[in-house]
N, C-alpha and C positions, 0 to 999 in steps of 0.2 A: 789887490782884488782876488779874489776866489776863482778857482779852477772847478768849476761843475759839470757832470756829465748826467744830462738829462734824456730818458729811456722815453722814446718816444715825444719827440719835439716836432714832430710836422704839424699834428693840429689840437685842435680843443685845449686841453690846463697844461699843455708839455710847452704847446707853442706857445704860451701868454705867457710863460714862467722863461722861453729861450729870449722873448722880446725882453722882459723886462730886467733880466741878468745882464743881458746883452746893451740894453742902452746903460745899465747902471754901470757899466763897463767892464763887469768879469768875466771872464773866460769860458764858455759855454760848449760843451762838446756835446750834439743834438745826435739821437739817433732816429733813425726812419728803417723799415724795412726799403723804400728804392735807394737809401742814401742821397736824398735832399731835403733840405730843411732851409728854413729863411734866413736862420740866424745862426752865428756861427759856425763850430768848423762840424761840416758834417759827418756822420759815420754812419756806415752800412751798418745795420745789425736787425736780426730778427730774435726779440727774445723767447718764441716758443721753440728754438731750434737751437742743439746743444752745442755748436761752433762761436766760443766768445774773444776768437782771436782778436777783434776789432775792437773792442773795448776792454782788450790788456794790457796793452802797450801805449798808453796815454799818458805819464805821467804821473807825479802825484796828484791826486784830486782831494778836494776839500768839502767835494759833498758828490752824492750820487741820489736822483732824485729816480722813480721808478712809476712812469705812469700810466703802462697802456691799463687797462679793463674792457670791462664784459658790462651789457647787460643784459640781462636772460628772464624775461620775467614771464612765467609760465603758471597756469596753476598745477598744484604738485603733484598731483596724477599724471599730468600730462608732463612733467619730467622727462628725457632720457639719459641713460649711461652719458649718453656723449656728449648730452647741456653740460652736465655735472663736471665730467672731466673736462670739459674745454676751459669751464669758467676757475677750476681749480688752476688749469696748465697754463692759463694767460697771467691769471692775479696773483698767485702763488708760487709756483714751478717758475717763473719766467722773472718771478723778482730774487729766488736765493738764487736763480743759475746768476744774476748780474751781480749782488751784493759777494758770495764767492770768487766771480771772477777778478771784482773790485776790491778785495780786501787789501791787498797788497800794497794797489796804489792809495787807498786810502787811511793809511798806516802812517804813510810818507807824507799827507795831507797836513792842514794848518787847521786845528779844530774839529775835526772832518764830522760828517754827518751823515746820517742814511735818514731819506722822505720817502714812507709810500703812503698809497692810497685806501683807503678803505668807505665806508660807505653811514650811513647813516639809517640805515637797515640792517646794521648787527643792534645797534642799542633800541630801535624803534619795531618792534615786530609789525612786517606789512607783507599782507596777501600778496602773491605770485611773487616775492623775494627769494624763496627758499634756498635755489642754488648759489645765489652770490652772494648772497648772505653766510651762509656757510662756508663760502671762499676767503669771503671778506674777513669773518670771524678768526679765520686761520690766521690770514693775514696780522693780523691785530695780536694773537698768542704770538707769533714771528717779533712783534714787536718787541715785545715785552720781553722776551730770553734772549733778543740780542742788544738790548741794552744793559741787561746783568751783565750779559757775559763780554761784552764789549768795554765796559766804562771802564775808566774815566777817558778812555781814548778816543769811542767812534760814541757819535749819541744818534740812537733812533725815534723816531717817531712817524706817528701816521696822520693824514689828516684825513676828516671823514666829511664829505661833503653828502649835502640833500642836491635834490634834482638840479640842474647846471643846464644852462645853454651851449652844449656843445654841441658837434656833430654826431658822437654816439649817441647822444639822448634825443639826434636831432624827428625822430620817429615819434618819441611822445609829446614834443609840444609843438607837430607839425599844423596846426591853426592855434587862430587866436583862442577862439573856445576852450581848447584843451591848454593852452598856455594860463590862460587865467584861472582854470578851476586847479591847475596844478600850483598856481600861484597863490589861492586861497587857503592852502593845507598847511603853507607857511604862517607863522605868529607874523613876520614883519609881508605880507600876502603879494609878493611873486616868488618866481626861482632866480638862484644864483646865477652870475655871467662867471666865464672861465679867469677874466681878468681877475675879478674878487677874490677866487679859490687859489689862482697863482702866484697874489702879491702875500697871501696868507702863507701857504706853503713854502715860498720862496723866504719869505721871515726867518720860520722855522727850520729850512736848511741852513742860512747862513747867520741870521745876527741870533736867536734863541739858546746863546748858549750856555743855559742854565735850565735848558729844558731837554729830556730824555725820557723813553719809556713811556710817553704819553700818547694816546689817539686826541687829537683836536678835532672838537666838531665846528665846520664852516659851510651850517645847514637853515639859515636864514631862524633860529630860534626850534625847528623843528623836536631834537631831541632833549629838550629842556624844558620847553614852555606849553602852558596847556593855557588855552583862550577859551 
């Protein structure tokens, strides 16, 4: 079974991805900024903060999954410096400070892998995206150069999910109303549960092993399909 250390596992697609590692029976190292999580062995860790003593001394790991984000959705006037960087320092800054501090054990790994997140607003341009969109997009070039420069050893990739039932997005489909016309914008017409985006992703960290360098979209038809 696989030794995984998933960044952020307390809630939304961190914690449906620690359940489901966790019943499939591998080894799941969750992190939380309080240091509890439901599944798993826990670990303290805050990734916008440069101390990663706590997930360096873990072992060899076989995959490193990297899930916290942002949503920031503003229209672009109303920006500021500190949208911008926040959303850069969570989704970007916060995934190469773990994939560096990870390299090592994941060298020692069986297959190993790196998952992060990106969005489905780098390929679909949508009104008040702008700064994580541009996070995201970063994120996405991170992909792509560290599987050049990784393979055949570590395989990256990213999955981009459209709007998701979690707790970060739990603000926009707070009624039914807005749940449904959010669900309309989709070709297959709701949004994503975090379970769907986790068993996707979780694929992709462990059995895809002929898959690298790729962003996968797991956005209900959105970036693809025109109705």
């Amino acid at each position: 079974m696989a030794r995984i250390l998933i960044v952020g596992a307390r809630t939304g697609i961190g914690l449906e991805m620690a359940r489901l590692a966790h019943e499939a029976g591998h080894h799941v190292f969750g992190t939380s900024r309080t240091g509890l999580v439901p599944y798993g062995t826990a670990v303290l860790f805050d990734p916008t903060e440069a101390n990663t003593d706590t997930i360096q001394n873990l072992g060899p790991l076989d995959a490193l999954v990297y899930c916290p984000g942002t949503i920031t959705l503003k229209p672009f006037h109303r920006l500021s410096e500190i949208d911008i960087a926040t959303d850069f320092a969570v989704n970007v800054q916060g995934a190469v400070r773990c994939i560096q501090a990870t390299l090592p054990q994941l060298k020692s790994g069986v297959t190993p892998s790196i998952t992060l997140f990106s969005t489905v607003a780098v390929s679909v341009g949508m009104p008040y995206h702008a700064s994580i969109a541009m996070a995201k997009a970063a994120l996405e070039g991170l992909v792509r150069s560290l599987a050049a420069e990784y393979a055949p050893l570590i395989r990256v990739n990213a999955i981009a999910p459209s709007l998701t039932d979690t707790p970060l997005a739990a603000r926009l489909v707070s009624d039914e109303a807005k749940r449904e016309a959010s669900g309309k914008r989709h070709p297959l017409q709701r949004i994503g549960t975090a379970t769907e985006v986790a068993r996707a992703a979780l694929f992709v960290a462990i059995d895809a092993t002929w898959t690298t360098g790729a962003t996968i979209p797991v956005d209900g038809g959105m970036s693809s399909l025109r109705q």
